[in-house]
N, C-alpha and C positions, 0 to 999 in steps of 0.2 A: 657608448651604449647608454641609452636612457636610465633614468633610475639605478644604477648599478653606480653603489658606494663602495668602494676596497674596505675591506677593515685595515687599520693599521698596524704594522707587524713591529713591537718592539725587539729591542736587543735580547730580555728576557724569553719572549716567544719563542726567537729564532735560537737560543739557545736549548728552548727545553726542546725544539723537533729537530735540530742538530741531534740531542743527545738518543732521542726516540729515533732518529734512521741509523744510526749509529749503532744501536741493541738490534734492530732490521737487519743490517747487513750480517754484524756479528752470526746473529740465528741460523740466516740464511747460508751463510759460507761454509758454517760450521755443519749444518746441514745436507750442504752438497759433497761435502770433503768424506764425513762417515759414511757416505754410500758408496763412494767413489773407491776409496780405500782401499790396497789387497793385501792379504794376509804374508806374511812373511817377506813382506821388503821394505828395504829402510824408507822410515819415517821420512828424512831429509830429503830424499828424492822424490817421494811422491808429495811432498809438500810443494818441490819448485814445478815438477810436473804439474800440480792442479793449481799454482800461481799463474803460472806462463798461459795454459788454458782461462783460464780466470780473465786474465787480462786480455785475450786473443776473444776472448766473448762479450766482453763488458769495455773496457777501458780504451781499447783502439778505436771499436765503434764510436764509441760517446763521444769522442774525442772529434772524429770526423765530423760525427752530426753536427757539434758547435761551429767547427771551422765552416762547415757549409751553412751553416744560418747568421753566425755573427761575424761582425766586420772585423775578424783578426788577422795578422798574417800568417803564412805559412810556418812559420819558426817559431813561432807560438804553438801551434798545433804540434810540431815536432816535437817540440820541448814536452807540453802538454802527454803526450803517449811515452817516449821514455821515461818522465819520472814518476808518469803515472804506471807504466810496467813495472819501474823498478820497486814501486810500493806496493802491487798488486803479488809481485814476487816473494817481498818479505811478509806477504799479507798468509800468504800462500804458506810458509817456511812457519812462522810462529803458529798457524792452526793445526798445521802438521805435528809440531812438537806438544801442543797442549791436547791431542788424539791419538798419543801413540798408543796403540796393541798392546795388548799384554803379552809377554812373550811367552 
């Protein structure tokens, strides 16, 4: 593309918008989890319930999208969705616990 200079992205940049999506995700999760929520059932279970969804919406997709755009194998992707499930699970489990109800 003509005229078109990239700026260059140092380690500090990519550091502060790491930590900027990062408070993003936070908000947004945290956000979806207290609507979601029902009143009198345990914390832990709707923590893995809205993990396992969490990840059934976000992380399997994403996951696929890369495998079909970049030249990785299959067991990359594989790998990619389990451990990305299994952290979207505890992702799930810890916001549950930092929203519990008051009983």
């Amino acid at each position: 593309m003509a005229g078109f200079t990239p700026t260059p992205v140092t380690p500090m940049n990519k550091q502060c918008l790491i930590s900027i999506v990062v408070v993003f995700i936070a908000a947004g999760v945290t956000a979806m989890y207290r609507r979601g929520r029902e009143a009198g059932k345990d914390w832990l279970g709707q923590g893995v319930r809205f993990g396992l969804w969490f990840a059934v919406a976000a992380c399997v997709p994403g996951f696929l999208i890369y495998y079909a755009v970049q030249p990785t194998g299959l067991m990359v992707a594989v790998k990619q969705i389990v451990f990305g499930g299994i952290a979207t699970e505890l992702l799930g489990m810890v916001v549950a616990g930092l929203n519990k109800q008051a009983a």
